[in-house]
N, C-alpha and C positions, 0 to 999 in steps of 0.2 A: 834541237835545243832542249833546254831544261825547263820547265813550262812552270811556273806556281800558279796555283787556279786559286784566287779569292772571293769567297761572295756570303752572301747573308743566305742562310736556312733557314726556310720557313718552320720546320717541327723544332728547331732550335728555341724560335723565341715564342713559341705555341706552348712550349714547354716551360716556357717563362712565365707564364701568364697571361701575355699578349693575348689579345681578342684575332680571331680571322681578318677584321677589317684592319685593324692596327699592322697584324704581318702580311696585309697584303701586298705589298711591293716585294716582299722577299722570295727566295728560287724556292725551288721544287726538284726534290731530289733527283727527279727526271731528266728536268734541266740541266745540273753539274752531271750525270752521268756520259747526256750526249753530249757534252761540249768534251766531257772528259775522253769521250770514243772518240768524237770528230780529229780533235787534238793529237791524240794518239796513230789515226788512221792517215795524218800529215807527215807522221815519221816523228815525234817530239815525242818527250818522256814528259813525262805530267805529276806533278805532285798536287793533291786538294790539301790547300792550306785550312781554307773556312773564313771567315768572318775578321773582321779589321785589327781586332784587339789581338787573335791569337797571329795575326802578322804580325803585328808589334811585340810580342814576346820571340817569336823566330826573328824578327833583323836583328833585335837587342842582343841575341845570342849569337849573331854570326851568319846565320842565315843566306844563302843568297843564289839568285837565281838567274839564270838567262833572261828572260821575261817573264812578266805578271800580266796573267790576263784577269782582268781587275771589272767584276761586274758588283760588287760588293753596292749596295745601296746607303750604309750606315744607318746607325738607331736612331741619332736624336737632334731636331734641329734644321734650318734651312740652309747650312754649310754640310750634310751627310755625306753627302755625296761624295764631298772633295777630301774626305778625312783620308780616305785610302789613299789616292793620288799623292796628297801631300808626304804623308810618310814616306812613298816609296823614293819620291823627290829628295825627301831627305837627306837618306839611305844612295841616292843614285842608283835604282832601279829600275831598270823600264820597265815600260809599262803601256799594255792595250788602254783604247780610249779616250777621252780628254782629260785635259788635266784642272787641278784643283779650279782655278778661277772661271773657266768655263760651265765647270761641273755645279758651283756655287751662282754662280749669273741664270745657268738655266733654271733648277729647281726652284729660285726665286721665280714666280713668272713675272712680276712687276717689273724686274731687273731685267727679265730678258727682252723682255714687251718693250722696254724702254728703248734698250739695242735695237732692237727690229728696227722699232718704228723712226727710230736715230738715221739709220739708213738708209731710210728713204723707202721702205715697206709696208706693204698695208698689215694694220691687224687693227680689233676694235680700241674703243675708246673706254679707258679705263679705268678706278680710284681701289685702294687700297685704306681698307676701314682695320684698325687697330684697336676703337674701343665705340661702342654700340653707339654712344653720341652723335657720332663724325658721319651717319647716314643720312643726318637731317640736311647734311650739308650739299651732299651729293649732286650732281649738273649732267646727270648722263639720261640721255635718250630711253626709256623702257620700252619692251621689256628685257631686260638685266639678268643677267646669266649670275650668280654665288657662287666660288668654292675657295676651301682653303686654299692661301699663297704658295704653299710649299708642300704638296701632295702631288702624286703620280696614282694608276692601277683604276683612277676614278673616287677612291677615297672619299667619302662625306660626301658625295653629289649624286641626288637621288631626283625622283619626282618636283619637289618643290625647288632643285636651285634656280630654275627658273620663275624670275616673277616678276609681276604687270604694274604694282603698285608700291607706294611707301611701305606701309602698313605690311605688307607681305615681304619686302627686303630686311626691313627691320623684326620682322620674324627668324626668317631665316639666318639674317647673320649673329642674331643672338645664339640658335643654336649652332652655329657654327666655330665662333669663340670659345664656348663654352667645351663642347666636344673636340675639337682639333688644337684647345690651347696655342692657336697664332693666327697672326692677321689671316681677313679673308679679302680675296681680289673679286670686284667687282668691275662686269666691264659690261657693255652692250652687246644683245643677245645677235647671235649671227643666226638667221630662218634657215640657210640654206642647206644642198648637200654638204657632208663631211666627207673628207675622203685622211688617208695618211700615205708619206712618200716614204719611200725607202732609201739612203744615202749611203753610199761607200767613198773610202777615202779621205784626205786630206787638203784644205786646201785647193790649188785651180787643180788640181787633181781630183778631189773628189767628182762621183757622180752618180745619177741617179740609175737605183736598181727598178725601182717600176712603183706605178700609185695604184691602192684600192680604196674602192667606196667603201665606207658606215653604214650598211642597211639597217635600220633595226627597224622589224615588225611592230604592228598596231599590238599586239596580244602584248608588249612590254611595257605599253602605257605611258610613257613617253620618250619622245623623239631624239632624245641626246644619252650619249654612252656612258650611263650612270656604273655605280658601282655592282648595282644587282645586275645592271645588263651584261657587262661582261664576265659575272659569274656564272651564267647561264646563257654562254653565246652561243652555244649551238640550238637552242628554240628561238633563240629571241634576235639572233645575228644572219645576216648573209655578207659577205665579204668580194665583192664582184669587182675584176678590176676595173679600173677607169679604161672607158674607150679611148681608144686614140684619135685624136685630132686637137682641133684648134683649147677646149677645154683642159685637157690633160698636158699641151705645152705652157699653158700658164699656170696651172696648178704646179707643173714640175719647177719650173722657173723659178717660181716664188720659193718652194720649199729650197733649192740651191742656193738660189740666193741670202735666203736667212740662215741656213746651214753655216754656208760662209761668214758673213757678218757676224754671226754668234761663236765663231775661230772653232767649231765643233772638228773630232779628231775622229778619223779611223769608220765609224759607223755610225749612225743615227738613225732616229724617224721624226718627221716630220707631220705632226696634224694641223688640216687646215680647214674652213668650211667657206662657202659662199655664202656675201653680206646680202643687202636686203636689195641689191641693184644683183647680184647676181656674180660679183666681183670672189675671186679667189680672197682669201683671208688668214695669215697667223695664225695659230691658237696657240700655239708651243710644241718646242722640241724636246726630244728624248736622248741625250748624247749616251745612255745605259738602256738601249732597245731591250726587250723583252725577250730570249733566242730560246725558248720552249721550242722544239720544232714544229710544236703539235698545234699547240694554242696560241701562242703569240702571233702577234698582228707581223711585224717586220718578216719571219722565216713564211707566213703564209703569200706575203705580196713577192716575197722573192722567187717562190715556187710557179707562184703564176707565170713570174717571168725567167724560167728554165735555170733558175739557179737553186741547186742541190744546197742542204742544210752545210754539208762543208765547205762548198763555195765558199759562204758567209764568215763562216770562222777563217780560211784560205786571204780571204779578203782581209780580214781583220790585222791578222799576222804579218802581212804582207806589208800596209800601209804603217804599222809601230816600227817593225823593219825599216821600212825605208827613211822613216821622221827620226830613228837613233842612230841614221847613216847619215844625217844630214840634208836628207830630203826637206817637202814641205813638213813646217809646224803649228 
């Protein structure tokens, strides 16, 4: 096939101004390269389109392709995500991964949390603060987890988004407002292990590629997978898969299941941690996984479990394929 490769470059918007943290959700030239070898080593011809807008001046002009393999994150806003999708929608293009309304329900977490917890899923208990006021009002159990509504990569969540009291929430979301210019979700703090699933597929077709732990060492200073931690996961990370047994089938469970529920396409990852009984937990999916072969969480849990970095892309192709034949959607 004729392959368009879309996505957001990180030296792009570095070059714009953007701060590191602001383009951190975006690839790494390493990234498009190997998806671009993977691709190519599948037998497909590949063309690197780039970023959302320069799509939208190639369909305008006629443009068009077999498929779009569409990791593009989008610049601005808690609908980013789904800008690509929709266009290519438009357009009548297929296209890797979920589409628009998925893509917009997840990066919302309060949206997606809603869905989970609609179907009948555990995840915590949670409020969404829009103007610094609305803390006083708050009814949730401490200690209380901060970060921005519509961030990925760990984004704004450092040592302090955890915290024990008023006074210290209403700290924090003040700087959070301020810095991430949109709502921040507050939910009640999960103590337990974190671990993340890996998900292939579509539908009762999807299934799980394998789950790893969140280690993160004392020397990082706190226990949750802030923004500095995974810039520095090789000191401060170990990534060990989940044992197998009775722990790992309910951790798996839950991630499939909200997988499903959340109508996620093609691939995903799934993060979840143990509540304060010890219970598996939501925390939120990733319907645009991370596919660095090197550093991203999804290609290192799939390694564990004997799947090759083109596996993943194999998979991916596979499942768009089968959903523009009419397969699941």
């Amino acid at each position: 096939m004729r392959i368009g490769l879309v996505y957001d470059l990180r030296d792009d918007y570095l070059a714009e101004g953007w701060t590191p943290e602001e383009a951190a959700e975006f690839d790494s030239v390493s990234t498009i390269d190997a998806l671009d070898n993977a691709l190519r080593s599948l037998g497909h011809e590949v063309e690197r389109i780039g970023h959302g807008r320069r799509l939208c001046a190639r369909v305008a002009a006629g443009s068009r392709w077999d498929l779009v393999f569409n990791i593009a994150e989008g610049r601005r806003g808690r609908s980013r995500e789904a800008q690509v999708p929709a266009l290519l929608e438009l357009y009548d293009i297929p296209y890797t991964f979920s589409d628009p309304l998925v893509c917009a329900a997840t990066l919302d977490k309060a949206v997606g949390k809603r869905l989970v917890r609609d179907a009948g899923l555990r995840t915590p208990e949670f409020a969404v603060i829009r103007a610094l006021e609305e803390t006083s009002a708050i009814e949730l159990e401490f200690p209380l987890f901060a970060k921005p509504l519509a961030e990925g990569t760990g984004k704004w969540i450092d040592s302090a988004s955890r915290v024990d009291d008023m006074a210290s929430l209403t700290r924090v979301c003040a700087v959070l407002l301020a810095r991430s210019g949109q709502p921040v979700l507050v939910e009640e703090y999960l103590p337990g292990r974190e671990f993340t699933t890996g998900i292939a597929g579509t539908g009762r077709r999807a299934r799980v590629i394998g789950t790893m732990e969140i280690f993160i060492h004392e020397a990082a200073g706190t226990s949750d997978y802030s923004f500095e931690v995974k810039q520095d996961w090789e000191k401060l990370c170990q990534y060990p898969p989940l044992e197998v047994g009775g722990l790992r089938d309910e951790v798996e469970a839950l991630a499939l299941e909200a997988y499903r529920a959340l109508e996620c396409r093609d691939l995903g990852r799934v993060d979840l941690r143990l509540d304060r009984q010890g219970r598996p937990s939501f925390v939120e999916v990733n319907p645009l996984p991370g596919l660095n072969p090197v550093y991203s969480d999804l290609p290192i849990l799939s390694r564990q479990n004997g799947w090759e970095y083109v596996d993943i892309i194999r998979a991916v192709i596979e499942s768009a394929l089968e959903r523009c034949n009419g397969g699941p959607h």
